[in-house]
N, C-alpha and C positions, 0 to 999 in steps of 0.2 A: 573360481578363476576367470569363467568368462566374463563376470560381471566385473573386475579387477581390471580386466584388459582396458575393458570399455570404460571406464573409470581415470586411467591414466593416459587413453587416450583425450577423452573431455581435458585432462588439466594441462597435458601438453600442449593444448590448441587454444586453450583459453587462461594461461597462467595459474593464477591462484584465487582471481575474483571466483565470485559467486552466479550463481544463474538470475538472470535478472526476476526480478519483481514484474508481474504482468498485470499491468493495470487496463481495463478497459472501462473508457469513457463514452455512456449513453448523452446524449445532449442535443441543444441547438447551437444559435446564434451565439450563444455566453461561453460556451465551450469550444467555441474558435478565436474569440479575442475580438469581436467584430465590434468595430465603433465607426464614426463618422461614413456610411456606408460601405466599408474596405474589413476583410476579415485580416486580421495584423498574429498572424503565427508568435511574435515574440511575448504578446501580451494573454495569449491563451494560459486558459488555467491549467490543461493536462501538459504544455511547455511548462511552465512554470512550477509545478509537480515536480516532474522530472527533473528539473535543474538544482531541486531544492535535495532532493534525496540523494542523486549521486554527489551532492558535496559533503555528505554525512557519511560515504560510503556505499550506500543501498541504491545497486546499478537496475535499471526501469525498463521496460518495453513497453511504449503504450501503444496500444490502438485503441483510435479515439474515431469512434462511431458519429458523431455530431454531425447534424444537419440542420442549412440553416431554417428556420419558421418551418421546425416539425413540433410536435405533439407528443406525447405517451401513445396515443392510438398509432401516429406514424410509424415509431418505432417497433410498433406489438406486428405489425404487417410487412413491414420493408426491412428490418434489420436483420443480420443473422451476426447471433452470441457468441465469440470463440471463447474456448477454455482461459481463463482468467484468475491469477490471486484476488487480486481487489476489483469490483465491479463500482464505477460511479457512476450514478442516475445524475443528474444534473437538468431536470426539466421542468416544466411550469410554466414560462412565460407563454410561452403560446398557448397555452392550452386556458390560461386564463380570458383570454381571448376571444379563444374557438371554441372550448369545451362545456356543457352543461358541467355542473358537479357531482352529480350521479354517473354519467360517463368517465369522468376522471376519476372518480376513486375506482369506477371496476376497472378500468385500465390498469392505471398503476397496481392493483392486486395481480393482474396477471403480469405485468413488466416485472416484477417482484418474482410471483411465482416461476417465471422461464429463466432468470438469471440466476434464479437459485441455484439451477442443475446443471451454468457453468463458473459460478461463482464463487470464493470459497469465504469472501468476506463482502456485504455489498452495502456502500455509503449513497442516503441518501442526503445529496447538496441541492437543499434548496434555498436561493437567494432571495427570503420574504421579505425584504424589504428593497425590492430592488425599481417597483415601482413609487414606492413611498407610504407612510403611513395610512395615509388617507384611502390607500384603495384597499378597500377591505376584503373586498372577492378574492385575491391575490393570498392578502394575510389568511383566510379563512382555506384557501390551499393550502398555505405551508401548514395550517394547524391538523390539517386530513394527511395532509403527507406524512408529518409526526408521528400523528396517531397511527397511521399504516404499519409505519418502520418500528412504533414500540411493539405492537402487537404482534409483529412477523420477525422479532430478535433483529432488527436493522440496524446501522447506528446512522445516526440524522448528524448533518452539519448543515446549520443553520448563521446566519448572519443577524438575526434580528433583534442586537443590540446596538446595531451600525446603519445608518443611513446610509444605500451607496451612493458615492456620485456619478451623474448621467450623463454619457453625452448627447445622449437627443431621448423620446420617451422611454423607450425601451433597452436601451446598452450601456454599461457603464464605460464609466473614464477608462484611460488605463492605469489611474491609482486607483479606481473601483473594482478593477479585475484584480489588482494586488489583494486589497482588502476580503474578496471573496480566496483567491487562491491562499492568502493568509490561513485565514480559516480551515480550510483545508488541511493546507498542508503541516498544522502544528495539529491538527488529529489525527492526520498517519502515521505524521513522525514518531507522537508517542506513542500510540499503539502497536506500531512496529518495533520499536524501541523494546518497549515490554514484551512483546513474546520473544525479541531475542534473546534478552538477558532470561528470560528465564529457561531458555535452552543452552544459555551457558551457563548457569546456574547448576539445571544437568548435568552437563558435560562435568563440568569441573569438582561437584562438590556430591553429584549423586543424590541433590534434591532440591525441590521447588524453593524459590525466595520467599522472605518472609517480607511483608508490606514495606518494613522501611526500607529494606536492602533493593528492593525491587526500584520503591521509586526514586531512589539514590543513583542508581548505576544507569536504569529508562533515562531520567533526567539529564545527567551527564553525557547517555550515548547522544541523544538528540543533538546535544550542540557539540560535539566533536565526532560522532560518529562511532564504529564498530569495531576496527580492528584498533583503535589507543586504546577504547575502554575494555576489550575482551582482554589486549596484553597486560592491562593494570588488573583487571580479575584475575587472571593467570599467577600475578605474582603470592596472590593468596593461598594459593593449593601449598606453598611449602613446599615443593616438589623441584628438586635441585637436577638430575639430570633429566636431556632431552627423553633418550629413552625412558626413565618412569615416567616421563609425561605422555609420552603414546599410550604405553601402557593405562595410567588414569581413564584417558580419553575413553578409548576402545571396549574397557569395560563397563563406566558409566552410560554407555551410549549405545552398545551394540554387546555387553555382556557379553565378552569374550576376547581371547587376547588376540593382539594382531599377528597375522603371516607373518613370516621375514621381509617378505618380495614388496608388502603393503610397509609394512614399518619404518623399512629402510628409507622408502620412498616418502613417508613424510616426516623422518628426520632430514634429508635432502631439504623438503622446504622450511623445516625451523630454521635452519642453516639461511636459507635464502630469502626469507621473509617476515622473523621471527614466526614464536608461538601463539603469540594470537591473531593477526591473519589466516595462522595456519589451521587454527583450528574453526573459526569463521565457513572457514573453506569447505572442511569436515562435516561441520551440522551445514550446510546449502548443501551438498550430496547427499545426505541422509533425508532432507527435504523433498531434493528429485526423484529420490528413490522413493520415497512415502508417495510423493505424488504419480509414481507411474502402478502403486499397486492398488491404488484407489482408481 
């Protein structure tokens, strides 16, 4: 009961959305948008993250750690890691600079190992071509950095199909910060995609997706988002009234049936927001809650 209170308290104060996404952004210069010597907030890539995700539905909190002409070693010494869903490293340029390569890869080992332990997923973005083919020291970082992140379960987003463009040696355009935030942002999208659908996969059917369904419904949420595509899952349970559909829910997900006082209250939001927002709603609580017992 007490945790019920405190339950319907969160959803009277905060509608029926979700707890944001907490992304935190390690970085420099490239992770504030800075071109023509002016940092430009609308051309940053943790902006541009963020804008991309909540029109898909998936609301964001970033703090974005970025300073400008720092290093991996800068950040191993001056930064403090708050607890984090997604952690994005986003560094290199300086350090191609400043860094021998023995110091940069022990660095990055430990900027690796400290955000492990507030991270629950950590991308690393490194833009290897961002000086240009020809500089190799650069290329020869992203290929350590790679290797770092295969070796440590990381997952690497890289650009080095794409030349970006410059506005002066070291910054991109702000169609070069697209091209990079691009990048990006169609590998959260769908990785986020995927583990949600396969929590409503749970929810709804009582067991994990099978490949094509997975990447059918991933795919589709990406480009419309979460609560069209969780109500078009919904329509598949067969499941004609509200109340068996609580029932469904409660069981697949928390094996056991709901209170009254719980149930009632989220037939109220079928009522007010249909059944797939509502149940969106449901697995982000069950989320919060996993994450406070961990």
């Amino acid at each position: 009961m007490k945790y019920l209170a405190i339950l319907l308290f969160i959803l009277a104060t905060h509608s029926v959305s979700a707890e944001p996404l907490r992304i935190m952004f390690i970085g420099e210069s490239t992770s504030l948008g800075y071109y023509d010597g002016v940092e430009h907030e609308e051309s940053s890539i943790p902006l541009m993250l963020k804008q991309n995700l909540e029109a898909i539905g998936i609301p964001v909190a970033v703090d974005n750690k970025a300073v400008i002409s720092t290093t991996v070693g800068w950040h191993l010494a001056n930064s403090s890691f708050s607890a984090s869903d997604i952690v994005i490293i986003q560094l290199g340029i300086n350090d191609a600079v400043n860094t021998e390569v023995c110091q940069f890869i022990n660095d990055c080992t430990q900027l690796i190992d400290t955000v492990k332990q507030v991270g629950k997923t950590i991308y690393i973005a490194m833009p290897n071509k961002i000086f240009g083919s020809e500089n190799i020291q650069l290329e020869y970082y992203a290929y350590l950095m790679e290797k770092i992140g295969i070796e440590k379960s990381m997952i690497v987003v890289g650009s080095s199909a794409q030349e970006v463009p410059l506005s002066d040696v070291y910054h991109p355009t702000p169609a070069g910060y697209e091209m990079l935030g691009e990048n990006l942002k169609n590998r959260l999208v769908k990785d986020i995609s995927v583990t949600h659908v396969t929590k409503l996969y749970i929810a709804l059917f009582n067991r994990v997706p099978e490949k094509e369904g997975l990447d059918y419904w991933s795919d589709k949420m990406s480009l419309y988002g979460r609560d069209l595509i969780a109500q078009q899952m919904v329509s598949f349970t067969g499941v004609e009234s509200d109340s068996d559909f609580i029932d469904l829910i409660y069981f697949n997900t928390m094996n056991r049936v709901p209170d009254v006082e719980g149930k009632n209250y989220w037939m109220n939001s079928i009522l007010n927001y249909g059944r797939g927002a509502t149940l969106n709603t449901i697995i982000g609580i069950l989320e919060e809650k996993s994450k406070c017992k961990n």
